[in-house]
C-alpha positions as CSV (number, residue, x, y, z in Angstrom):
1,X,-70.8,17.4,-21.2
2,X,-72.4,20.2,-18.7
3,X,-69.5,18.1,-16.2
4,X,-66.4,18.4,-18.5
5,X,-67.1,22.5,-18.7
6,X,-67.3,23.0,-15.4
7,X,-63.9,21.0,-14.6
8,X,-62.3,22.8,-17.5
9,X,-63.6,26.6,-15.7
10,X,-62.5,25.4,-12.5
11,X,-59.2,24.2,-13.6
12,X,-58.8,27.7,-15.4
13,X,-60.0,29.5,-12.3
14,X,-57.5,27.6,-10.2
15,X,-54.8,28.4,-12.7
16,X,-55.7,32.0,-13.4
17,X,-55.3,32.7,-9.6
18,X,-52.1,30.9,-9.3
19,X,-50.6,33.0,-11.9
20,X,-52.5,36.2,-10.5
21,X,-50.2,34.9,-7.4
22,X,-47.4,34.2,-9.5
23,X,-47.3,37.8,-11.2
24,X,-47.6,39.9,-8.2
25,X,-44.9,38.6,-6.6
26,X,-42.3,38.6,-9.2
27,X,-40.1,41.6,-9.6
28,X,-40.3,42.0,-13.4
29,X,-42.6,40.2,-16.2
30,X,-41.6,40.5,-19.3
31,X,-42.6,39.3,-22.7
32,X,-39.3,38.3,-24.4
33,X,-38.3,36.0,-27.6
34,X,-35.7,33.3,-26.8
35,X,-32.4,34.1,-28.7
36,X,-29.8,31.5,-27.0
37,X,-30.5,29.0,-25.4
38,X,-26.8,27.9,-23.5
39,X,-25.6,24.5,-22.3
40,X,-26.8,22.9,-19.3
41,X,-24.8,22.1,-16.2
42,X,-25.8,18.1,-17.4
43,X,-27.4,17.7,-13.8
44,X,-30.7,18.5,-11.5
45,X,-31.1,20.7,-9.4
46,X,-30.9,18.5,-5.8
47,X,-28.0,18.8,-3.3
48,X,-26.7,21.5,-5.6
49,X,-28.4,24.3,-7.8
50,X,-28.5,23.3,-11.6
51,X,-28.9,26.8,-13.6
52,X,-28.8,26.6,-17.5
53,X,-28.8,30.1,-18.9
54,X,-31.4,31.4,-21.5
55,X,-30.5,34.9,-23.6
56,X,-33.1,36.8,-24.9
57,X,-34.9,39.9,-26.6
58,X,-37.1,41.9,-24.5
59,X,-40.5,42.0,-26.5
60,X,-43.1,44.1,-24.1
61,X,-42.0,45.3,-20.4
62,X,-45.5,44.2,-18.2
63,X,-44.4,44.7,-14.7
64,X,-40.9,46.6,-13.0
65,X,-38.3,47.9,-14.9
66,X,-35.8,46.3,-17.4
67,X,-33.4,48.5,-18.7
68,X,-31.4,46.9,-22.1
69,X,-33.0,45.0,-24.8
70,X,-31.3,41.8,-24.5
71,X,-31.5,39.7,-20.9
72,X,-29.4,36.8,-19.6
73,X,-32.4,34.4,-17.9
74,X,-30.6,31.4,-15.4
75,X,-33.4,28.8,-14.9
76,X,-33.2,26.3,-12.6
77,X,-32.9,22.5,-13.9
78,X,-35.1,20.6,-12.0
79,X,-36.4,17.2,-12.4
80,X,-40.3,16.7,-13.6
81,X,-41.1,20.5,-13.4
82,X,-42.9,22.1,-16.2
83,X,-39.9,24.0,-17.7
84,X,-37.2,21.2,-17.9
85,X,-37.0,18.2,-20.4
86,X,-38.9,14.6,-19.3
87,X,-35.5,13.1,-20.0
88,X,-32.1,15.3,-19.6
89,X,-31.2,17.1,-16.9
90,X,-31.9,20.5,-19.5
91,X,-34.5,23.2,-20.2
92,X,-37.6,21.9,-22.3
93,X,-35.9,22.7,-25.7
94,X,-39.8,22.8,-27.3
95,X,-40.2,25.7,-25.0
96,X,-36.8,27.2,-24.6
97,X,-36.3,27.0,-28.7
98,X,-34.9,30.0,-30.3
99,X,-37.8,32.1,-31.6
100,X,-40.4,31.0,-29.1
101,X,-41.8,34.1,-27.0
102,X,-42.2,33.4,-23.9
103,X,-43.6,35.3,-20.4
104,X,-40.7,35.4,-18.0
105,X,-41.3,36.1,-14.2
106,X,-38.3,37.6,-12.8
107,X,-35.7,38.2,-10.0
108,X,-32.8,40.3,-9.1
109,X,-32.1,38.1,-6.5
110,X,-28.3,36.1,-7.6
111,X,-30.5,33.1,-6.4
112,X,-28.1,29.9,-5.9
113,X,-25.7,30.7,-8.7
114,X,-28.6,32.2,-11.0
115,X,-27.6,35.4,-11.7
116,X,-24.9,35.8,-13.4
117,X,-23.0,39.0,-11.9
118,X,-23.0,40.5,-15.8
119,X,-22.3,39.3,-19.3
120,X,-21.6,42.8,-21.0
121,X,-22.7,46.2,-21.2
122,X,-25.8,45.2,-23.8
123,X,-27.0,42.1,-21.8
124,X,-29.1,42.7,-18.5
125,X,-28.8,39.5,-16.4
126,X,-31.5,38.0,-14.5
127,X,-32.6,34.8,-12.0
128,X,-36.3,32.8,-12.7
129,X,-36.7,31.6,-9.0
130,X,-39.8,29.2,-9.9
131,X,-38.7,26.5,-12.5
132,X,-43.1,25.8,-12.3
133,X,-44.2,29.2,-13.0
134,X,-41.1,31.5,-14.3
135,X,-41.3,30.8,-18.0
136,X,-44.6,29.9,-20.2
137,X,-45.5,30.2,-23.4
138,X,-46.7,33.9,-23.9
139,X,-50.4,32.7,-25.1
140,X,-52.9,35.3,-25.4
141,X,-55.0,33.8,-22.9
142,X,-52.0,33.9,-20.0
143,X,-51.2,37.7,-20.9
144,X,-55.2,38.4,-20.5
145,X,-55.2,37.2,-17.1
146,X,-51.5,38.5,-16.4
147,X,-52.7,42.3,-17.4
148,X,-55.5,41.5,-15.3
149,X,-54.0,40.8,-11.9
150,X,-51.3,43.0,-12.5
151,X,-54.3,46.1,-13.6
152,X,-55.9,45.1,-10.0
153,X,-52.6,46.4,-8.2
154,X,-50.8,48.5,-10.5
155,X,-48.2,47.9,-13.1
156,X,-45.8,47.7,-10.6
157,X,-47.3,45.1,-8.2
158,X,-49.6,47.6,-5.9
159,X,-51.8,50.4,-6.2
């Protein structure tokens, strides 16, 4: 039993610094509800980009600057990563279902056709470079260790 607990600690330490890693390199984090949920491309990402788009309704600012309520999310479709269905080349729709809140980590990059230039004047659009990290389920546990890193450099990155 003593065994199981310490696997379960170091898989949550491994974890919490690879989303400490995560967060302080993103350009914006974000809490946000998931309002639309577009179609997808019907392919994976491989010898081209496969971006499905994701709008949705800014809940809590945690890191940079977003500056409209609504954002336009393009997330890359890629095969057996932890965003994108186990069977269609598509977003997860159990994560990516309208209502869910998730914690976005964000880009201004355009990425490989992942921002979209703009959508209209109410919509700010946005890329999610990591199809692994970019979008999780915003469980109280993940924003505790999310404030953390980003209280041990500022809430823009660095102190």
């Amino acid at each position: 039993m003593l065994g199981i607990a310490c696997l379960a600690f170091n898989i949550l330490l491994q974890d919490e610094k690879s989303l400490s890693f995560l967060v302080k390199r993103a350009e914006v984090v974000v809490v946000a509800e998931v309002i639309k949920t577009h179609p997808s491309p019907g392919f994976w990402s491989g010898q081209f980009a496969s971006v499905q788009h994701v709008e949705y309704r800014v809940i809590e600012i945690l890191k940079g600057e977003v500056h409209k309520e609504r954002i336009d999310v393009g997330h890359y479709v890629v095969s057996n990563s932890l965003t994108a269905d186990k069977d269609h080349a598509q977003l997860s729709p159990e994560l990516f279902k309208n209502g869910n809140r998730l914690i976005l980590l964000l880009s201004r990059e355009k990425g490989f056709g992942c921002k979209r230039d703009s959508i209209d004047a109410a919509t700010e659009t946005f890329c999610s470079p990591n199809e692994n990290g970019g979008a999780m389920a915003a469980e109280t546990e993940r924003l505790e260790i999310i404030r953390r890193a980003l209280n041990s450099g500022g809430r823009n990155g660095n102190k």
